[in-house]
ZAGUVEX-474199 format. One record per residue (C-alpha): residue in one letter; residue number from 1; x, y, z. Coordinates in pm, 1 decimal, always signed. Example, Ala and Ser with C-alpha at 12.3 -4.5 7.8 and 13.67 -1.06 7.14 Angstrom:
BEGIN
aa=a i=1 u=+1230.0 v=-450.0 w=+780.0
aa=s i=2 u=+1367.0 v=-106.0 w=+714.0
This chain:
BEGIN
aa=x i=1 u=+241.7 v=+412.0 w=+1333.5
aa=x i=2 u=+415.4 v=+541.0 w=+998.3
aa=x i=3 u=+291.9 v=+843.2 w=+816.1
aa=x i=4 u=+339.1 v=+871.6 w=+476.8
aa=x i=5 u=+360.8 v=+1211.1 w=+264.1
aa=x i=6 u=+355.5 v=+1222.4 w=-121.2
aa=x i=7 u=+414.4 v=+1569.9 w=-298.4
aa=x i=8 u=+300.8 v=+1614.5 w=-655.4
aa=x i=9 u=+426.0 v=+1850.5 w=-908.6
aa=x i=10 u=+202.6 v=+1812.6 w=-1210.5
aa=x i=11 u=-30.4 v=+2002.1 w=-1538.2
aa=x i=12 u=-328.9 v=+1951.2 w=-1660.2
aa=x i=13 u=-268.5 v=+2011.9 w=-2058.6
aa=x i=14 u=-586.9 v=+2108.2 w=-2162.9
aa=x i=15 u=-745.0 v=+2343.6 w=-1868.9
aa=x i=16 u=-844.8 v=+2695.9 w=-1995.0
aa=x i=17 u=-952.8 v=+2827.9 w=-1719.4
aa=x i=18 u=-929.7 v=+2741.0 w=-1278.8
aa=x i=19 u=-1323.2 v=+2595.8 w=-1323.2
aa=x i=20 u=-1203.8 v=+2299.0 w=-1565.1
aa=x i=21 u=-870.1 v=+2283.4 w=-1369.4
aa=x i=22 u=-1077.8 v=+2222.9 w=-1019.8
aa=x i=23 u=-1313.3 v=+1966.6 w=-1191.1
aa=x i=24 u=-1031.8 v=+1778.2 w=-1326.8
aa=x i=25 u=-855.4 v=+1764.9 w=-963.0
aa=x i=26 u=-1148.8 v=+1698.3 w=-775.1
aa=x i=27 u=-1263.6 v=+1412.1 w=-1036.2
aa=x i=28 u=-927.7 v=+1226.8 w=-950.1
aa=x i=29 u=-887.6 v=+1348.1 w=-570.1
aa=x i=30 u=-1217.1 v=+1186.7 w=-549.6
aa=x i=31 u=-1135.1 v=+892.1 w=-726.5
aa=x i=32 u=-801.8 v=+839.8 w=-563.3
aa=x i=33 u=-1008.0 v=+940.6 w=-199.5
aa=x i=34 u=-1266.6 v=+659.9 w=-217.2
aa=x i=35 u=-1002.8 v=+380.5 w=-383.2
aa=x i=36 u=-727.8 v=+430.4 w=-138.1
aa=x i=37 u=-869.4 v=+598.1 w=+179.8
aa=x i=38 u=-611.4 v=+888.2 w=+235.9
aa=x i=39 u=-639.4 v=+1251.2 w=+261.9
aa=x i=40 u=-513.7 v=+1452.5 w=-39.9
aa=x i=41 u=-576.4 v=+1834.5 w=-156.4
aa=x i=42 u=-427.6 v=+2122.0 w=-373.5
aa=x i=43 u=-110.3 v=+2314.1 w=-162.6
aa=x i=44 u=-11.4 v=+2479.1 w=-410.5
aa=x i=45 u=-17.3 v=+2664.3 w=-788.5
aa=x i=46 u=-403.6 v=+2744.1 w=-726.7
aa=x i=47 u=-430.8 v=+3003.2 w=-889.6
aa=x i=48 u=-279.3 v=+2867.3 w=-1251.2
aa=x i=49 u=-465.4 v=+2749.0 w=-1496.4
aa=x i=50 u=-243.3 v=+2407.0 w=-1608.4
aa=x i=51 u=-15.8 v=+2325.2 w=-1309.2
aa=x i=52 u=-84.0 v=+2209.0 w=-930.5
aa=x i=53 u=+75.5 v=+2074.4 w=-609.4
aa=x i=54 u=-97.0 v=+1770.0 w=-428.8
aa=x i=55 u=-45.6 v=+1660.9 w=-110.2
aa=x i=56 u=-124.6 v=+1308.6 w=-6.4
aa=x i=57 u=-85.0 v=+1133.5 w=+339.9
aa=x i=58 u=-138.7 v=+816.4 w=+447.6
aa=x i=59 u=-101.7 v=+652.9 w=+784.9
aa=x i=60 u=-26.4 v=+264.5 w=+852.6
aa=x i=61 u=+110.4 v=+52.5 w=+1121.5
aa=x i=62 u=+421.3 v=-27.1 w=+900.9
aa=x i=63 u=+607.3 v=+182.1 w=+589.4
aa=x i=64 u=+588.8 v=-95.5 w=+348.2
aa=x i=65 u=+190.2 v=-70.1 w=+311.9
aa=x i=66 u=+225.4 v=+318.6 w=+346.4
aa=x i=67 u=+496.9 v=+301.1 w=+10.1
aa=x i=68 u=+261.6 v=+32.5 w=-166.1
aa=x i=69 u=-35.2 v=+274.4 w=-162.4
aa=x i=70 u=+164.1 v=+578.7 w=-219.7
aa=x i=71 u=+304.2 v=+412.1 w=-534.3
aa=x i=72 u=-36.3 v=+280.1 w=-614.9
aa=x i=73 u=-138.2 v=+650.5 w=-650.0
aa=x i=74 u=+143.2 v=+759.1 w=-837.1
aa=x i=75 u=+41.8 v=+485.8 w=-1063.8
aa=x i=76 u=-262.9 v=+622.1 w=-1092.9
aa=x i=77 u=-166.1 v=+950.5 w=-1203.1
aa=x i=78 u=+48.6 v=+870.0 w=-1424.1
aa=x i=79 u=-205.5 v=+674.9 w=-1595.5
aa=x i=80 u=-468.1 v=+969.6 w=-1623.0
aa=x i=81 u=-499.8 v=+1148.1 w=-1970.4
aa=x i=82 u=-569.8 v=+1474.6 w=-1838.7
aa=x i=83 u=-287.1 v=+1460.3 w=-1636.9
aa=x i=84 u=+78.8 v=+1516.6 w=-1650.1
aa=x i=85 u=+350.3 v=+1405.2 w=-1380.8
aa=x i=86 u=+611.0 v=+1647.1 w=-1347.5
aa=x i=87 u=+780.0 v=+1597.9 w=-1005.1
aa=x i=88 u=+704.4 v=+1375.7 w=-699.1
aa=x i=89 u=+862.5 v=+1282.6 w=-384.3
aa=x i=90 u=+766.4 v=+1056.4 w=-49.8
aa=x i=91 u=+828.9 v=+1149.1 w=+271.9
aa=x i=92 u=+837.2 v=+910.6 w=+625.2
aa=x i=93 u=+688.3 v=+1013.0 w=+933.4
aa=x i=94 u=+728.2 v=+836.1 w=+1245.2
């Protein structure tokens, strides 16, 4: 069994306030959620406006699955409008 952690650094451009930044994060979260079937949430930067934290993890019977959904999401983020990718880095877990 491999476990998989992602760590994202990232702003929202346009939030003016935590309501719009939550409904922007749980619109993809969910997304992501039902597409990939991992566990992700906000660990950090909650209470700013335009910038978060996400953690994602993902468990798998071999790393190379784990990495090919984990860059699957990145992919995804990257590819949101509301969204900007500032940092992100994987992590293996035995």
């Amino acid at each position: 069994m491999v476990v998989g952690l992602l760590v994202v650094d990232c702003l929202l451009g346009k939030g003016h306030s935590l309501k719009e930044k939550r409904q922007v994060l749980l619109s993809l979260t969910q997304r992501i959620r039902n597409r990939y079937n991992i566990s992700i949430a906000e660990i950090d930067h909650q209470n700013l406006w335009q910038r978060s934290k996400l953690g994602v993890a993902c468990v798998n019977s071999e790393w190379q699955a784990t990495e090919r959904i984990l860059n699957n999401i990145v992919r995804l983020m990257e590819n949101e409008p509301r969204f900007t990718l500032l940092n992100f880095e994987y992590q293996k877990i035995y």
